[in-house]
C-alpha positions as CSV (number, residue, x, y, z in Angstrom):
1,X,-3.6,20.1,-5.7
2,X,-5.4,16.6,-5.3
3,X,-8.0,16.7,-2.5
4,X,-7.1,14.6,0.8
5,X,-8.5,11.9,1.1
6,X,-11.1,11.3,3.8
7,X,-10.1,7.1,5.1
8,X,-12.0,4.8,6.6
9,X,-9.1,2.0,8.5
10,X,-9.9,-1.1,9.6
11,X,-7.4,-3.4,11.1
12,X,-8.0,-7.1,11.1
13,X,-6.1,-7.3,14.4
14,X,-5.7,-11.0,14.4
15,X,-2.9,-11.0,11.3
16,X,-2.1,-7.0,11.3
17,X,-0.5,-6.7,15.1
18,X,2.6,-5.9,15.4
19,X,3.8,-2.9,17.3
20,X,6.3,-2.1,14.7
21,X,3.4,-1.9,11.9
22,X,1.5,0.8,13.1
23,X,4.3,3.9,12.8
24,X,4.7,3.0,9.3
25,X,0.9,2.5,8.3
26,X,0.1,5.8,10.0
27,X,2.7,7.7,8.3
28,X,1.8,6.3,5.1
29,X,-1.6,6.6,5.4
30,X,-1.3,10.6,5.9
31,X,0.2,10.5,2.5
32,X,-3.1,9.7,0.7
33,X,-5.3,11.5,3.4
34,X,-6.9,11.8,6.8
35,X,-7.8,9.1,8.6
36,X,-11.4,9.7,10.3
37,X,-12.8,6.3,11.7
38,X,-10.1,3.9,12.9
39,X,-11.6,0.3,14.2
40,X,-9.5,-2.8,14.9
41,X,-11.2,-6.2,14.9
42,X,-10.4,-8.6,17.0
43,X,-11.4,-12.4,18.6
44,X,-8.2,-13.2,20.5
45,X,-9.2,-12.8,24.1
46,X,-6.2,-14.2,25.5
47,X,-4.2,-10.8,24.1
48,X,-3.6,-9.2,27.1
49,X,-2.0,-6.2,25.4
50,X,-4.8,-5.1,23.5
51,X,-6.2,-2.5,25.6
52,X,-2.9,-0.5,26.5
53,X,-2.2,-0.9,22.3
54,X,-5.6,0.5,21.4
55,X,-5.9,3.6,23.7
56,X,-2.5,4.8,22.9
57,X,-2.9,4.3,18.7
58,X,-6.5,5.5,19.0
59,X,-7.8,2.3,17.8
60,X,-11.8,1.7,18.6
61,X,-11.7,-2.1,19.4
62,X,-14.5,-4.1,18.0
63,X,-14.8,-7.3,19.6
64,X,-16.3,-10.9,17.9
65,X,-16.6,-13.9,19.7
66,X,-15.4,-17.2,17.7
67,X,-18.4,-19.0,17.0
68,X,-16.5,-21.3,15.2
69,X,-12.5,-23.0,15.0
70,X,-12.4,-23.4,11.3
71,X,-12.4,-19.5,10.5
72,X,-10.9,-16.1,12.0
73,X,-14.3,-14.7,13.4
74,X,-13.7,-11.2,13.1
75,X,-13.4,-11.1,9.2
76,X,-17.3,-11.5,8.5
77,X,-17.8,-8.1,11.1
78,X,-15.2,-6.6,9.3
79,X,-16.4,-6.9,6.3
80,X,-19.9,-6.0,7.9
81,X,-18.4,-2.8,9.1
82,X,-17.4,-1.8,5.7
83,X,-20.7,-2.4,4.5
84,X,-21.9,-0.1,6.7
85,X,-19.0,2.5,6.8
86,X,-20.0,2.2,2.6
87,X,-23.2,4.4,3.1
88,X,-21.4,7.3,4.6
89,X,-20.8,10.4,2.2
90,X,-17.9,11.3,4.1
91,X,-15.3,8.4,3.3
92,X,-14.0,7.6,0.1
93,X,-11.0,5.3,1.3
94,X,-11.0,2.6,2.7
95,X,-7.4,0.9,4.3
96,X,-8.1,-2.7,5.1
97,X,-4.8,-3.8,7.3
98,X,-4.9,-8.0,6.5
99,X,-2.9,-10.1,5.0
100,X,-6.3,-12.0,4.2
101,X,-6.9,-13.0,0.3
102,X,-10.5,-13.7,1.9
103,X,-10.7,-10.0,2.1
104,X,-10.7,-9.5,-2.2
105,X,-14.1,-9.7,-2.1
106,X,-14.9,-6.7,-0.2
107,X,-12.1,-4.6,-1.6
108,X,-14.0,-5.4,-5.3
109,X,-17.1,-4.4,-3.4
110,X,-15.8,-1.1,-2.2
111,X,-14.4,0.1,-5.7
112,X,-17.4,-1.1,-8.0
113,X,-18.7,2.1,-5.3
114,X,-16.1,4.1,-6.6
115,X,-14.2,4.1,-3.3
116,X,-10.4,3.8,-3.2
117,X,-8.7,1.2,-1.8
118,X,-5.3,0.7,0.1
119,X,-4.5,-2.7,1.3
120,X,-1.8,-3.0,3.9
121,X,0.0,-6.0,5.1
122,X,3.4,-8.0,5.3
123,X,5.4,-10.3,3.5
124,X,2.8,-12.9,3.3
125,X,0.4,-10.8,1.9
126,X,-1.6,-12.6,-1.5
127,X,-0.8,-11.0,-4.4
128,X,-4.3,-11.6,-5.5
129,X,-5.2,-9.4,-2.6
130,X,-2.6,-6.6,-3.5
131,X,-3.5,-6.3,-6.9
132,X,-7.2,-6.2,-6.0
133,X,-6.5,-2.8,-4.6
134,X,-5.6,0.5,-5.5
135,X,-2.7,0.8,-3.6
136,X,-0.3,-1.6,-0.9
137,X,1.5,-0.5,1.8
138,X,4.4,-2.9,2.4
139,X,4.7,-2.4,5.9
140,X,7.7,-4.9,5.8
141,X,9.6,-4.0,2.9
142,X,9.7,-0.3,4.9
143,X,10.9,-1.6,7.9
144,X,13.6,-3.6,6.2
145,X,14.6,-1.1,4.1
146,X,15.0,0.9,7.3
147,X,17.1,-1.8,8.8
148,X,19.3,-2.7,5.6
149,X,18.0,-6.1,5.8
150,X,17.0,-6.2,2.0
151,X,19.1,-7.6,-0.7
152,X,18.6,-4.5,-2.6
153,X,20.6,-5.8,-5.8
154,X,17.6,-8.4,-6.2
155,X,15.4,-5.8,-5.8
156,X,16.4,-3.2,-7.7
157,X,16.9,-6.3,-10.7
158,X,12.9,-6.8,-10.2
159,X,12.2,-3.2,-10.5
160,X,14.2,-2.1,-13.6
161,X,13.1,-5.3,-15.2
162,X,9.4,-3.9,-14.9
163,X,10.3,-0.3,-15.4
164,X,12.1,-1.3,-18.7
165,X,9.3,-2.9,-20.1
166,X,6.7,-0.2,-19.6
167,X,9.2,2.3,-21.0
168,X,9.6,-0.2,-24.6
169,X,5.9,-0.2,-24.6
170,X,5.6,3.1,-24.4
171,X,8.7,4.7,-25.9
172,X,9.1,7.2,-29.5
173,X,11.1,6.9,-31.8
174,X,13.9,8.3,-29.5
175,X,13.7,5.7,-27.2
176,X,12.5,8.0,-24.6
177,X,8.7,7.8,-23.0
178,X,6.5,10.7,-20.8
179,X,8.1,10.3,-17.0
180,X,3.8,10.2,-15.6
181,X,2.4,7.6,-17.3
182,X,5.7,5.4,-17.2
183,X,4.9,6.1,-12.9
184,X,1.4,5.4,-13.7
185,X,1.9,2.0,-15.3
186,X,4.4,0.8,-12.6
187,X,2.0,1.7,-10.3
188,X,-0.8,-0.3,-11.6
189,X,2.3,-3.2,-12.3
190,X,3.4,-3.0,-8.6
191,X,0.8,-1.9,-6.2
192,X,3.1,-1.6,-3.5
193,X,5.5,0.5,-5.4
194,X,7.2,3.1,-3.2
195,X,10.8,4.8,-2.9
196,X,10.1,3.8,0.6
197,X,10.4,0.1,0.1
198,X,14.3,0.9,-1.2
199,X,15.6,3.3,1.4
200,X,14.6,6.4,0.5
201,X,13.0,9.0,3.5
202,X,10.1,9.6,1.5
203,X,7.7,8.8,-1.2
204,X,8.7,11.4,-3.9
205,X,9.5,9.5,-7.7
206,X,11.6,11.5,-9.4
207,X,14.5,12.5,-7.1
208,X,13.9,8.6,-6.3
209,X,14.9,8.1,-9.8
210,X,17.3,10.9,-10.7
211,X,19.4,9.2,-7.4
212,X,19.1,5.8,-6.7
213,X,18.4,5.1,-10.5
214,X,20.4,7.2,-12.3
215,X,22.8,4.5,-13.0
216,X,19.6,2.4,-15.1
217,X,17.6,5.9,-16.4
218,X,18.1,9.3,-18.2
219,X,15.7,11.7,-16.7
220,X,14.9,14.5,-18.8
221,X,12.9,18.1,-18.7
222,X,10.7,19.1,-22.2
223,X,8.8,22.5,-21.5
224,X,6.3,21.2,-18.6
225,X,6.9,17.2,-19.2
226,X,9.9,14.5,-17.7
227,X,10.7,12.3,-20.2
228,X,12.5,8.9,-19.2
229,X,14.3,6.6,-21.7
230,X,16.7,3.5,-20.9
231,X,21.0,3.8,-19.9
232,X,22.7,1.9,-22.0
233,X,24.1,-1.0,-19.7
234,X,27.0,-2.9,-19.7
């Protein structure tokens, strides 16, 4: 079984504050591991609700005073955080909570030291900043997926459209291509690939696919291996 993870979060609290955000990142977060240092950054002052938020989440506030108008002050002690956070042993994830494309940088730095890194954010998240990490948690796309607020006929199009393509690149001559490394690739594809994003109560693949993809997907069991190949679709 693959170790848990020992994670590093910080929270650029400016762009990453919503109450309902934090549920969703914690749960996802015990997915890849246990979250040992938790720090949120922040220069708005004039939040009143900070304090009450950050004792009852567990959050140690770090504080930056604006020096300046023109950029969000906390992001260069963030990143100096990590820096420092970098030298200890003990973490080997790092979850940066931004929607910030300033932040691709750092999450570069942190895996050229052969750290893993999960980006979370919203909608408005760069994509330059998503695919600079590891993995994305969609905090959004989980709470509208909760809600039924998604047009899940779009979204499944997008995601069968990708998932089709890996399995041609990949496929024998039986059409059919190894269940793992067709995951693997979507994974790398969509960062913030997750059952979760579509409705489903948890992050498991397969009964993800052998459900709410069976229409698209034949799912099938070779001695130890899942093998996946394409429906034929009217």
């Amino acid at each position: 079984m693959e170790n848990r993870k020992k994670i590093a979060l910080l929270i650029d609290y400016d762009n990453f504050s919503k109450e309902e955000y934090f549920p969703i990142l914690k749960d996802e977060l015990n997915e890849f591991g246990d979250v040992l240092v938790k720090y949120g950054f922040y220069s708005n002052f004039g939040d009143s609700t900070i304090k009450e938020k950050f004792i009852r989440l567990g959050i140690e506030p770090i504080a930056q005073i604006p020096y300046s108008n023109k950029k969000n002050a906390s992001d260069i002690r963030m990143s100096i955080e990590a820096m420092d956070l970098l030298e200890k042993d003990f973490i080997d994830c790092f979850c940066l909570a931004t929607n910030d494309s300033d932040f691709t940088p750092l999450v570069i730095r942190l895996k050229k030291s052969n750290k893993y890194v999960v980006g979370a954010g919203n909608n408005l998240a760069s994509e330059n900043f998503i695919n600079a990490c590891d993995a994305f948690i969609s905090v959004e796309k989980i709470i509208e997926s909760k809600e039924k607020k998604v047009n899940e006929k779009n979204q499944y199009n997008d995601l069968i459209k990708t998932i089709d393509s890996i399995i041609d690149s990949n496929k024998d001559e039986k059409g059919m291509a190894v269940f793992s490394a067709v995951i693997q690739s979507l994974k790398e594809k969509m960062k913030d690939f997750s059952p979760k994003n579509y409705g489903s109560t948890n992050k498991q693949v397969l009964p993800f696919f052998q459900n709410a993809l069976s229409n698209s997907y034949n799912i099938v069991s070779i001695n130890t291996d899942y093998f996946i190949s394409k429906k034929k679709r009217v």
